[in-house]
C-alpha positions, 0 to 999 in steps of 0.5 A: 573934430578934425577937418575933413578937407584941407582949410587951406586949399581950394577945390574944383569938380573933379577933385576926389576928396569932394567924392567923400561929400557926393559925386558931381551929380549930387553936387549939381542937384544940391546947388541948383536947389540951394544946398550942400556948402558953398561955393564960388561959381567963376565962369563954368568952373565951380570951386569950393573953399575947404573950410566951407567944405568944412563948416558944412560937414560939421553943420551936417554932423548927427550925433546918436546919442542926441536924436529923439527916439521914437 
């Protein structure tokens, strides 16, 4: 699969591309109960690693053709 977010790059709260994961609220919600990719927390400022960002997209993959159906 090819990487949503730029391996190579960081980023910060604000930053659109995050938008394509949730907005800062979600964002929020997620680390404060210990979910969604990780981060790194330096003072107040949050900042995500794009190949964390990576990882946990293709962690959170769903493919239809595997689900159990009912």
């Amino acid at each position: 699969m090819p990487d949503l977010f730029n391996p190579n790059r960081s980023y910060v709260l604000g930053d659109q591309e995050l938008d394509l994961i949730g907005d800062r609220d979600k964002l929020a919600q997620w680390r404060h109960k210990s979910m969604g990719p990780a981060f790194y927390r330096l003072g107040r400022k949050i900042i995500y690693r794009g190949t964390d960002l990576n990882a946990w997209a293709e962690a959170n993959r769903v493919d239809p053709g595997k689900c159990e159906q009912r």
